[in-house]
C-alpha positions in Angstrom: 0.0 0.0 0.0 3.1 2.5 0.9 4.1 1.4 -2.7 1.0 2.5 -3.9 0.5 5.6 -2.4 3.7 6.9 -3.4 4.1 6.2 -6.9 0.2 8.2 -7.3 2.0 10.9 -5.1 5.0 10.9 -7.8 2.3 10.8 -10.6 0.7 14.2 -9.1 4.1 15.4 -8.4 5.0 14.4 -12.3 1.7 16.5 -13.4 2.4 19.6 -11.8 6.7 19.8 -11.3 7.9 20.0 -14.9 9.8 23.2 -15.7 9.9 24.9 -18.6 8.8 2.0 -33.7 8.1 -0.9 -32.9 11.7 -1.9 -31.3 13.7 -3.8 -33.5 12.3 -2.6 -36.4 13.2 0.6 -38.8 10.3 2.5 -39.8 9.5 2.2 -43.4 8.6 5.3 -45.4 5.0 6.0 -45.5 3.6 5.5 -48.6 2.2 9.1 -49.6 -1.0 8.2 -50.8 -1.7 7.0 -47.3 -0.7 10.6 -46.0 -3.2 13.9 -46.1 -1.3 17.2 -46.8 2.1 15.7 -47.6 3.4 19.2 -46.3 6.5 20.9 -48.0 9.9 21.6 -46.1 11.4 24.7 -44.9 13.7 26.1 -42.5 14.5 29.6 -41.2 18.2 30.5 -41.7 20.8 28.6 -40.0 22.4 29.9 -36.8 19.2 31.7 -35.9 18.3 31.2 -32.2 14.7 29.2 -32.0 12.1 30.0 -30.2 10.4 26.4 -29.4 8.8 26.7 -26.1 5.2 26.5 -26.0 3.8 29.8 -25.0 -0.1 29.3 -24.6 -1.2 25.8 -24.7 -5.1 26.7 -25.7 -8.3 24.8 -24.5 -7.3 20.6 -23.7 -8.3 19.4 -26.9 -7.7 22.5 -29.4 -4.4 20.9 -30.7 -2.8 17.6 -30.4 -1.2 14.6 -31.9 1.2 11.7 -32.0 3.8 10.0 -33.9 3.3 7.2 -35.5 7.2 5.7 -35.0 8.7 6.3 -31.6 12.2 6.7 -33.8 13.5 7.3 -37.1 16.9 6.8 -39.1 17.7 10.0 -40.7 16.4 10.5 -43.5 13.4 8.0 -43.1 9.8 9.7 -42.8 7.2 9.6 -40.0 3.6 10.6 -39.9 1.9 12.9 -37.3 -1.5 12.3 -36.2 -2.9 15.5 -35.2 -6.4 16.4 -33.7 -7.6 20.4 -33.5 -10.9 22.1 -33.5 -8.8 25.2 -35.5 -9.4 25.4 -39.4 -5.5 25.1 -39.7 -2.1 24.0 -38.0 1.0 24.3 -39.0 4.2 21.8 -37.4 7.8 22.8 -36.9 10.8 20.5 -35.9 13.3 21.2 -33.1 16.5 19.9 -32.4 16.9 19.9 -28.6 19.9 20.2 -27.0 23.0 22.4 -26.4 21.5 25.1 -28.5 17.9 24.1 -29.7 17.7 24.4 -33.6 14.8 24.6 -36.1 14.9 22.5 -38.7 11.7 21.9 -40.4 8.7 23.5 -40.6 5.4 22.3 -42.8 2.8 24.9 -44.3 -0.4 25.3 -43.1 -2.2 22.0 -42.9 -6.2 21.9 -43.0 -7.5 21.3 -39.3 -9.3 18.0 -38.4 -11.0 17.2 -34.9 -10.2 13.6 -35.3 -12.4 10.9 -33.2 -12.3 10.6 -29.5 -9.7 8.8 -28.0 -11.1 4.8 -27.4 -11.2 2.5 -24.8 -10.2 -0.9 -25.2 -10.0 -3.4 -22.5 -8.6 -0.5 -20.2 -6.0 0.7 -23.1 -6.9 4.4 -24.6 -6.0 4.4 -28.1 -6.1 7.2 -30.4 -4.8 4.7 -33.1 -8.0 5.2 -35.6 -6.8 8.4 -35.9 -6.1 9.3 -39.8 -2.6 10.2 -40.2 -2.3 14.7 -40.7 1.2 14.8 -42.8 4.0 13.0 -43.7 7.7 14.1 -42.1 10.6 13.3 -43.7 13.7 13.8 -42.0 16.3 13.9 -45.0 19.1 16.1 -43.3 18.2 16.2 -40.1 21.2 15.3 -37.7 20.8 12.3 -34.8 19.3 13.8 -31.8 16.3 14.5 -29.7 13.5 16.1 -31.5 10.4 18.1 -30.4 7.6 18.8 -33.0 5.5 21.8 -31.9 2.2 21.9 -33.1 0.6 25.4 -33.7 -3.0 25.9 -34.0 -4.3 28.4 -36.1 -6.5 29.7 -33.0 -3.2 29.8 -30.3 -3.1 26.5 -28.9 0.5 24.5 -29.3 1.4 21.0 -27.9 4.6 19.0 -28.8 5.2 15.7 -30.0 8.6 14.4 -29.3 10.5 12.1 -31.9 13.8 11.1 -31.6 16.3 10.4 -34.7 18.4 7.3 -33.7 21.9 6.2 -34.5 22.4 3.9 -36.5 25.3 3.0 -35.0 26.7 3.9 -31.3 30.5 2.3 -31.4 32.9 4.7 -30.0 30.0 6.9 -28.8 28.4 7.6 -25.7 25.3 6.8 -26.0 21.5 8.8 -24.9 18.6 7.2 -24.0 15.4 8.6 -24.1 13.2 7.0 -21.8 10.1 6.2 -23.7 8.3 3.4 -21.8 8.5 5.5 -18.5 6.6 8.6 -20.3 3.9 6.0 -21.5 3.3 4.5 -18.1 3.0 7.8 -16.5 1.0 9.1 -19.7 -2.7 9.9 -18.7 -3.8 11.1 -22.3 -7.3 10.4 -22.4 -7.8 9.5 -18.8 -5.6 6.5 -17.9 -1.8 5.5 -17.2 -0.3 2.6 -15.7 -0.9 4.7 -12.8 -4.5 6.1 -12.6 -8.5 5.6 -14.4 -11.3 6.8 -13.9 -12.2 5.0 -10.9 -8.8 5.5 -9.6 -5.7 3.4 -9.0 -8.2 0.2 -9.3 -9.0 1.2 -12.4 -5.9 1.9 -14.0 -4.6 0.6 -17.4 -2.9 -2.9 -17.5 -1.3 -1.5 -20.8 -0.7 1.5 -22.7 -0.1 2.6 -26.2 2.4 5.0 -27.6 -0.3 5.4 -30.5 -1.8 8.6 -28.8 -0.4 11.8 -27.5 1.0 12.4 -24.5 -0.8 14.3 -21.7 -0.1 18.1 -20.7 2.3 20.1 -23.3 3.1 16.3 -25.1 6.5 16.3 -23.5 6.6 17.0 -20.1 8.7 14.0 -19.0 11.2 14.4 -21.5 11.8 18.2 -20.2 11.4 17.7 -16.8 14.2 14.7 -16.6 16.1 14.5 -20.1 16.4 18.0 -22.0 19.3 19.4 -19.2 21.4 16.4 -19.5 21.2 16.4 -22.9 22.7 20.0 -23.2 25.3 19.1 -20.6 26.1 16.2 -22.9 26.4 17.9 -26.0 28.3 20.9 -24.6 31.0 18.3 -23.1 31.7 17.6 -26.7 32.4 13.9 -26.4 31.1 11.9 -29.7 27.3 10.9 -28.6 24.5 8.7 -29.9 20.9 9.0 -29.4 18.4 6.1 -28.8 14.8 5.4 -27.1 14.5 2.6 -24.4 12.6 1.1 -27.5 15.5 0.3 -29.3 17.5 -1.5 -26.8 17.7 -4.6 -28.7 20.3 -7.5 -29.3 23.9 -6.1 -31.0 22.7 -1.9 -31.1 24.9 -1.1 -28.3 27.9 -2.8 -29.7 31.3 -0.8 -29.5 29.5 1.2 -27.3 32.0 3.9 -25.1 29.1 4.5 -22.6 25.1 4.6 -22.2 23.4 7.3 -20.0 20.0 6.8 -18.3 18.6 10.0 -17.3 16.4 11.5 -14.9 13.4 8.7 -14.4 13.7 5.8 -16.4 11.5 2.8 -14.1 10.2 0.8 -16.5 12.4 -2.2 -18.6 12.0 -4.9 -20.3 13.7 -8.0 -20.1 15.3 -7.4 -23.9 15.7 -3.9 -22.6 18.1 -4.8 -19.8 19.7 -7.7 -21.6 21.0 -5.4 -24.0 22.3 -2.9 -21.5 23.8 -5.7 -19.1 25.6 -7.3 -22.5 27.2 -3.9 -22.7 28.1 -3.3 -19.7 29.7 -7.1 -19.9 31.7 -6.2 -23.0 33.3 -3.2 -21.1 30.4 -0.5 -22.3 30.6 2.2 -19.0 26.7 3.2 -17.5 25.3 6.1 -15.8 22.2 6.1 -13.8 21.5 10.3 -13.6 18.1 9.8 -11.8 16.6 7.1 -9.0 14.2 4.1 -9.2 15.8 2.7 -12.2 15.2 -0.4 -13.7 12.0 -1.1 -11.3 8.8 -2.2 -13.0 9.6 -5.5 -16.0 7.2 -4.9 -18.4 6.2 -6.7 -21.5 6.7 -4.8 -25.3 4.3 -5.9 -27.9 4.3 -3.5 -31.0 3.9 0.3 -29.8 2.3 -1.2 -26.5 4.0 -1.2 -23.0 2.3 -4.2 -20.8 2.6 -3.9 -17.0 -0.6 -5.7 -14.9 0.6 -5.0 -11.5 -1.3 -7.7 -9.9 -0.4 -10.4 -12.0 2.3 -10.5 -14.8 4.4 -7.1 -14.2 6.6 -7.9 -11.4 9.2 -5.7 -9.6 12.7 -6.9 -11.2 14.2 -7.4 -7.6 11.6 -10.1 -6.9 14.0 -11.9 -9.5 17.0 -10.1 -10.0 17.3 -7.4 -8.3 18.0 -3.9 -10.0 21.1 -3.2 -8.0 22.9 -6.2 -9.6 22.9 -3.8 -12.5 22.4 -0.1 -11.4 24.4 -0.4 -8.0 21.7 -0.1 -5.7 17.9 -0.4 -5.9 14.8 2.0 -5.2 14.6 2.7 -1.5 12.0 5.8 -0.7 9.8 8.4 -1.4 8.7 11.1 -0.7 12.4 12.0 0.1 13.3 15.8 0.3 16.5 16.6 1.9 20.1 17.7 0.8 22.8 16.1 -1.3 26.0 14.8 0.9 29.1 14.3 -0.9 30.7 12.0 1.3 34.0 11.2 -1.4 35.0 14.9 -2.6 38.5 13.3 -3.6 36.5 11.3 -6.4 37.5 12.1 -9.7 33.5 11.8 -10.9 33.7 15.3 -8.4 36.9 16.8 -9.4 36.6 20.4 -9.7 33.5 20.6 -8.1 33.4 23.0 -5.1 31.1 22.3 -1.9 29.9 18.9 -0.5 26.6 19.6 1.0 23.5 20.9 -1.3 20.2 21.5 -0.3 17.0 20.1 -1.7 18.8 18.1 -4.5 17.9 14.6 -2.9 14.4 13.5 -3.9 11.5 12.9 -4.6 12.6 9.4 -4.9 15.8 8.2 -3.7 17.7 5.0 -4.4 20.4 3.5 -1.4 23.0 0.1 -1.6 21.0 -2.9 -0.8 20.1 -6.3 -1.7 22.3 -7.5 -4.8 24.5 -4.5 -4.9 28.1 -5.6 -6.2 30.4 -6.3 -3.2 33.0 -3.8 -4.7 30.7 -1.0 -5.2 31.9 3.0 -3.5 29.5 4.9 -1.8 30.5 9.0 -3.2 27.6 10.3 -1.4 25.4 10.0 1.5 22.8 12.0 2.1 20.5 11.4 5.6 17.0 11.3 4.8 13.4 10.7 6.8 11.1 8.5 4.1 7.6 9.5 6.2 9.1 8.9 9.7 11.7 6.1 8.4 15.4 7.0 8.9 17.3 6.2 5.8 20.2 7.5 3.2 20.4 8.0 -0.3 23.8 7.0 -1.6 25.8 7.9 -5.2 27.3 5.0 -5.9 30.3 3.7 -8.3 31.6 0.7 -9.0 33.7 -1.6 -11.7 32.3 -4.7 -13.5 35.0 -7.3 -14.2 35.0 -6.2 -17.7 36.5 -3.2 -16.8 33.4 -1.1 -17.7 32.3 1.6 -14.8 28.9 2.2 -13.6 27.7 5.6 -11.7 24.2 5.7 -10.5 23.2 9.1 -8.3 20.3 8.2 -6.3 18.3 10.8 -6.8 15.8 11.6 -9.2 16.9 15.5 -9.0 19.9 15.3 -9.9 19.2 16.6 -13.9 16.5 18.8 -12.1 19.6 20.1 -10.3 21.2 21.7 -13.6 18.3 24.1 -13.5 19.6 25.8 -10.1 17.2 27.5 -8.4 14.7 26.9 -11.7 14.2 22.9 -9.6 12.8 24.3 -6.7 12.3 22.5 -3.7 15.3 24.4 -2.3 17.9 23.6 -4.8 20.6 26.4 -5.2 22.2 27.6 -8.1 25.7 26.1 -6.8 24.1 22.7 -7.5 23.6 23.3 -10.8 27.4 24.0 -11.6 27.7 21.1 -9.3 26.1 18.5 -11.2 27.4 19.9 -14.4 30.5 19.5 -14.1 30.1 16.4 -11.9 28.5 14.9 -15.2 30.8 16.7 -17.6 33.5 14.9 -15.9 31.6 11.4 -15.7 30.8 12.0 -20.0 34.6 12.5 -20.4 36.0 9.8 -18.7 33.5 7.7 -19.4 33.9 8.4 -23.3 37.3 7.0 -23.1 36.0 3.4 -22.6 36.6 0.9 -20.0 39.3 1.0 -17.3 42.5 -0.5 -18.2 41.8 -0.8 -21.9 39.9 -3.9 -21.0 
């Protein structure tokens, strides 16, 4: 029941705290006959600063829409799937990161108010949707992309796509975590959290063929955009992927794979692939808390997790910390960061060892499974709703050689925003963690220890 309670508290804390393909598979090109309003490129001049936050979202159903692949090679072609009540639309393409970048934008597009969303079984689909216009990404560079709708009347949403590597050797590699938003997505009233009768009633699976709820990205900017511009400032080679594409071989040569802010739900494949890295001497980072929690099922663009029958936790069989370095310990948590090992080189440079408000809202700490080797670099006293515990950073070395850093905390991107966080956080923890991870991206980026 404490279980419960908190992961509906994190889902309300989710809704309100943001600041401003089938896997395996590459998407085919949409034929064009299947597409309305085919849509012609353009792009403002290079080197022009773009303007991609959403300034007025408009009424809950004036715009919004979906992606029909969750990924794309460049140069393959997507469709949107766009509802409004506006006559017209227009969408524009954003490269997110250390500078964010317009890349596309289509001409107006006639306005449809597609079908409501349907229900079936307990999973809301939007799939009967007709597809709006056809992107094609010829040019675009790998990355994290947001498409921001604009309504003709005001209203914008965003619809994130990501355009994956088709290789990662020698690179560090990104992942966005895309079954996490879909768990936590209550687009049409119902996650893997929350119906409308309440937790009872929630979804046993969900779809990534609808959009996602609020502004259409509001995990991705609450626990991914920061550490993706720390990451492309460091200026180490990078690769971009989507928990979706975890799959036999794609991590292969990898330097290092980064797991951001909130990334709870995996698959089996999902941490197959990852462990096999980390086994061939491919380095980790864990940059939030309550990683690797929930093992879900993938079938097509659907993420299955009944939580009273066949989505178990994955320390009731092998325990998360096996592969993270420790496990999920508590929430709510709100207290400050300790650095406990200053002298770590993942902190060299770094100035100050105590930092307010930077330890929550759910917090990770060694445990059950953890390796034997593993370094606690932080320790930061917490009280879990009367319980006395810690949140540790932790490091550690496989036998491969490859190194795996996991912070504990799921503010720690949050952190990079300074003060912008809240709960407390100061702006000295954002140059903290910046250069904390900057550090962790370099070294990492050289491979495993020892060459092995």
């Amino acid at each position: 029941m404490r279980r419960t309670l908190a992961l509906l508290g994190v889902l309300a804390l989710l809704l309100t705290g943001c600041s401003s393909s089938p896997p395996g598979r590459p998407a085919p090109s949409p034929p064009l006959a299947q597409t309305a309003s085919p849509a012609r490129p353009s792009a403002p001049p290079p080197g022009r600063p773009a303007k991609w936050r959403i300034t007025h979202r408009g009424g809950e159903h004036e715009i919004e829409g979906y992606a029909d692949h969750t990924s794309v090679l460049p140069g393959e072609r997507f469709r949107l799937h766009v509802s409004t009540t506006a006559p017209r639309f227009t969408a524009r393409a954003f490269r997110m990161g250390a500078q964010a970048e317009e890349v596309w934008r289509s001409e107006r597009v006639p306005g449809q108010r597609q079908p409501p969303a349907r229900t079936v079984e307990g999973t809301v689909t939007a799939a009967h949707w007709k597809p709006s216009l056809t992107v094609d990404t010829t040019g675009w560079r790998e990355g994290a992309y947001l498409m921001r709708l604009d309504a003709s009347t005001g209203g914008q949403r965003y619809v994130p796509i990501t355009v994956r590597s088709a290789s990662t050797r020698g690179r560090v590699v990104l992942l966005n975590a895309v079954t996490t938003w879909q768990a936590y997505n209550f687009w049409g009233g119902r996650s893997l959290y929350l119906g409308p009768g309440g937790f009872a009633d929630r979804s046993r699976e969900v779809t990534f063929d609808r959009p996602y709820d609020t502004t259409g990205a509001r995990l991705f900017l609450a626990f991914e955009l920061d550490a993706i511009e720390v990451a492309e400032r460091s200026g180490v080679p990078l690769a971009y992927l989507t928990s979706l594409d975890l799959r036999p071989g794609v991590l292969d040569g990898a330097r290092a794979v980064v797991s951001m802010g909130h990334d709870e739900y995996w698959s089996p494949g999902m941490r197959a692939a990852v462990t096999r890295a980390r086994d061939q001497g491919t380095n980790l980072a864990f940059l939030g808390a309550n990683a690797v929690y929930w093992r879900i099922g993938l079938h097509d663009r659907t993420v299955a997790c009944d939580k009273e029958s066949t989505c178990t936790l994955w320390r009731a069989s092998k325990p998360e910390s096996a592969l993270v370095g420790q496990m999920y310990d508590c929430f709510p948590a709100e207290a400050a960061y300790v650095v406990t090992r200053p002298d770590h080189w993942i902190y060299e440079g770094t100035h100050g060892t105590r930092f307010p408000g930077m330890t929550g809202v759910e917090t990770d700490r060694v445990g059950t499974g953890s390796p034997r080797d593993v370094q606690v670099l932080a320790e930061s006293p917490v009280n879990c709703g009367g319980r006395s515990t810690v949140s540790t950073s932790t490091y550690y070395v496989a036998p491969s050689g490859a190194r795996v850093f996991a912070s504990g905390t799921m503010r720690w991107v949050c952190a990079m925003r300074g003060r912008r966080c809240g709960h407390g956080v100061t702006d000295a923890a954002a140059v903290f963690t910046r250069r904390a991870t900057r550090n962790l991206l370099t070294r990492f980026a050289q491979g495993p220890v020892d060459g092995h």
